[in-house]
C-alpha positions as CSV (number, residue, x, y, z in Angstrom):
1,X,76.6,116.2,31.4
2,X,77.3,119.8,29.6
3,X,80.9,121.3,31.0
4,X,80.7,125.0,31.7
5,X,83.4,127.0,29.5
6,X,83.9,131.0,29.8
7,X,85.4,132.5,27.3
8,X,86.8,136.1,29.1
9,X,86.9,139.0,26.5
10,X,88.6,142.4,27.5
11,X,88.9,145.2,24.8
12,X,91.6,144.6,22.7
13,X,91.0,141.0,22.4
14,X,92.2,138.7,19.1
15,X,88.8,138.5,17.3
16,X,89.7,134.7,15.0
17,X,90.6,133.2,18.6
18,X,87.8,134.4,20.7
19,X,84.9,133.7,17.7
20,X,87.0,130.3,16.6
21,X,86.6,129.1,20.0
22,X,83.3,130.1,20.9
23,X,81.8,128.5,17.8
24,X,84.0,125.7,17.9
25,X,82.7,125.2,21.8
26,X,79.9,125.4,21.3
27,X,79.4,123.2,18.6
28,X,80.3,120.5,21.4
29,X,77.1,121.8,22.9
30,X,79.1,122.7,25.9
31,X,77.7,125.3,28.1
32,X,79.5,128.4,26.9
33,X,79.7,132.0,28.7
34,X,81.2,134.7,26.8
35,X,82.5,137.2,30.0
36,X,82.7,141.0,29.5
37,X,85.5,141.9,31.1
38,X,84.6,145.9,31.7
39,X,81.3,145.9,29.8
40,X,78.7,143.4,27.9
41,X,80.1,144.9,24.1
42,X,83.8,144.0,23.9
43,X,85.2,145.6,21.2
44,X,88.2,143.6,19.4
45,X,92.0,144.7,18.7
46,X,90.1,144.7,14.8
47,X,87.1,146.6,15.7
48,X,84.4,144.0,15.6
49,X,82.2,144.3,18.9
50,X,80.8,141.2,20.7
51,X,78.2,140.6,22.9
52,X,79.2,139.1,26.6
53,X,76.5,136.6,28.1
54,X,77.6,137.9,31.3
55,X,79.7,140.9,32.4
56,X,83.0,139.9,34.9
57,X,81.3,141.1,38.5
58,X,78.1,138.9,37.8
59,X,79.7,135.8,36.9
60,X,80.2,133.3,39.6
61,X,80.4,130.3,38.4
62,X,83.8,127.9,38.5
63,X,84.1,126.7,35.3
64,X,85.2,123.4,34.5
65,X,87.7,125.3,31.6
66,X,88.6,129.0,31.3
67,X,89.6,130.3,27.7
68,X,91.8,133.2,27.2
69,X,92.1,134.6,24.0
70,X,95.2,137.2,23.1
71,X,94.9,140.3,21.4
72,X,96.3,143.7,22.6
73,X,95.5,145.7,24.8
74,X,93.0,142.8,25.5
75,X,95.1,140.3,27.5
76,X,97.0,143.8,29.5
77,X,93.3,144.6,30.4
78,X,92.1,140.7,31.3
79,X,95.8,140.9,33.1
80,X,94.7,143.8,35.2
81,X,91.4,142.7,36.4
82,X,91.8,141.7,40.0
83,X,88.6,139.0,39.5
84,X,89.6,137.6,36.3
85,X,93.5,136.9,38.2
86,X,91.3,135.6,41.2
87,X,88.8,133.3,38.7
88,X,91.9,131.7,36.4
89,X,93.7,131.0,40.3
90,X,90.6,129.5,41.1
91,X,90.4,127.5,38.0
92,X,93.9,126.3,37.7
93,X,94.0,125.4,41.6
94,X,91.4,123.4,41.1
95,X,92.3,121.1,38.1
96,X,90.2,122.4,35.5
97,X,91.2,123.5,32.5
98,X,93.1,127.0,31.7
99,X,93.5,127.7,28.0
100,X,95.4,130.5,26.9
101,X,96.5,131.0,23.2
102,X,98.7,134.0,21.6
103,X,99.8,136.6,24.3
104,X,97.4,135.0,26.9
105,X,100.4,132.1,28.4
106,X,103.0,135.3,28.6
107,X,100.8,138.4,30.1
108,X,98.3,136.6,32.0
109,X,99.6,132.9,32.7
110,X,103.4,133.8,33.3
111,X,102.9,136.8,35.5
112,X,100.3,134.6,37.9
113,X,103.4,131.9,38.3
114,X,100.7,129.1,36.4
115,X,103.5,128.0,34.1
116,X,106.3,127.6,36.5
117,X,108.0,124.3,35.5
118,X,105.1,123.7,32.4
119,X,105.9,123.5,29.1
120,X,104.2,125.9,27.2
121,X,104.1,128.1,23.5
122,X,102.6,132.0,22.9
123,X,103.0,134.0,20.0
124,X,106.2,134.7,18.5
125,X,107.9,137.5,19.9
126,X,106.6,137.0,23.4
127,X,108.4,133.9,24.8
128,X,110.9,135.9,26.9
129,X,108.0,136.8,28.6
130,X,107.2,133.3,29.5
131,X,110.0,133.9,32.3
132,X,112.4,131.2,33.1
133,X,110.4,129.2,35.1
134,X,108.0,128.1,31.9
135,X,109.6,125.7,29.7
136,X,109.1,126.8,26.2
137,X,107.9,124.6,23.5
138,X,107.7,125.3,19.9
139,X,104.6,123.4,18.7
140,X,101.1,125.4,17.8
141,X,99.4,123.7,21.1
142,X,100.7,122.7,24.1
143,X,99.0,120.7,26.6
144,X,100.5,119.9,30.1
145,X,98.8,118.4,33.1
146,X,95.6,120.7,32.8
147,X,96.8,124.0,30.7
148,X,96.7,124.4,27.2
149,X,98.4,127.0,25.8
150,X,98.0,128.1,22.0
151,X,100.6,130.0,19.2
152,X,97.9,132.3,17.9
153,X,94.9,133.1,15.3
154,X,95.7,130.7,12.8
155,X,96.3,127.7,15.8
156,X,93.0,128.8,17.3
157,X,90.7,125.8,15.4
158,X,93.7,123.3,16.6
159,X,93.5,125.0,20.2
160,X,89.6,124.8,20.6
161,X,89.3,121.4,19.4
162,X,92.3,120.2,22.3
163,X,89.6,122.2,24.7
164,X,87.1,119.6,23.4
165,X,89.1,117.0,23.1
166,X,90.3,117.1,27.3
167,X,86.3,118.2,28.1
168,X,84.3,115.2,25.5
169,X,86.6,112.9,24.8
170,X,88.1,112.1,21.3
171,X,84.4,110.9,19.9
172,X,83.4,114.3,19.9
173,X,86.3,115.8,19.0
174,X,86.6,113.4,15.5
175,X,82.6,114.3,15.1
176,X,83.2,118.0,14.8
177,X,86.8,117.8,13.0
178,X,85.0,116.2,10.2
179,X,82.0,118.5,10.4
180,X,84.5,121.2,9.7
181,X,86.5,119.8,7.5
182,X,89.6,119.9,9.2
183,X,93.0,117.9,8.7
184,X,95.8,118.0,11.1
């Protein structure tokens, strides 16, 4: 059975994270949903524009993982959107996954109080922002209990496969890691 995945994009987002991850997810032929937050062209903290699936107020699904990518302004503005706070609460308090790489963990997990007493890494630079209560760990991808939190662009192929890897199993993980070519 296909998990549902949405991949939230505000403007300002970290381009290699957001495309690594949707690509990467979908090649698990997972049932992706790119979400607009503020509009269906999300224009990257580089320039390059995306196309949403599905803008913010018109998505209602719970999906079985939420992926936040970093980028500035981008994780400020997913930070200040009262539904995307509402949809990663509803996510995490459900068990399903919240994956948050680069900035994500400190501006949108930390503030919500999701990594109180979970280990967890973010770029450099921004692990003050954790707070106290997160329990920083210096590794390229964390995973504890069901949050995965990510370094930044170039741990995004690592990060996406660890989304695959919790979703489908190590099978499918191995499949695509040798489709792309890629050596831990």
């Amino acid at each position: 059975m296909k998990k549902k995945i949405a991949v939230l994009l505000a403007d300002g987002f970290e381009e290699i994270e957001a495309v690594t991850c949707i690509d990467i997810l979908r090649r698990a032929d997972q049932e992706i949903k790119v979400v607009g937050v503020g509009g269906m062209i999300i224009k990257g903290s580089h320039g390059i524009g995306i196309s949403a699936d599905v803008e913010i107020n018109s998505y209602n699904d719970l999906p079985d993982a939420i992926v936040l990518p970093g980028g500035m302004p981008g994780v400020q503005n997913l930070f200040k959107t009262p539904k995307v706070v509402s949809l990663v609460r509803e996510v995490h308090k459900k068990g399903n996954i919240v994956a948050a790489i680069c900035a994500a963990p400190a501006y949108v997990l930390a503030p919500m109080g999701i990594l109180d007493g979970k280990k967890a890494t973010c770029y450099f630079g921004c692990e003050e922002m954790l707070g106290k209560k997160a329990i920083y760990v210096d590794q390229n991808v964390v995973l504890d209990g069901n949050i995965i939190t990510s370094k930044g662009p170039a741990t995004a192929m690592a990060f996406a496969l660890r989304i695959i890897d919790l979703l489908c199993g190590r099978k499918v993980t191995d499949s695509i890691r040798e489709k792309l070519l890629y050596e831990e």
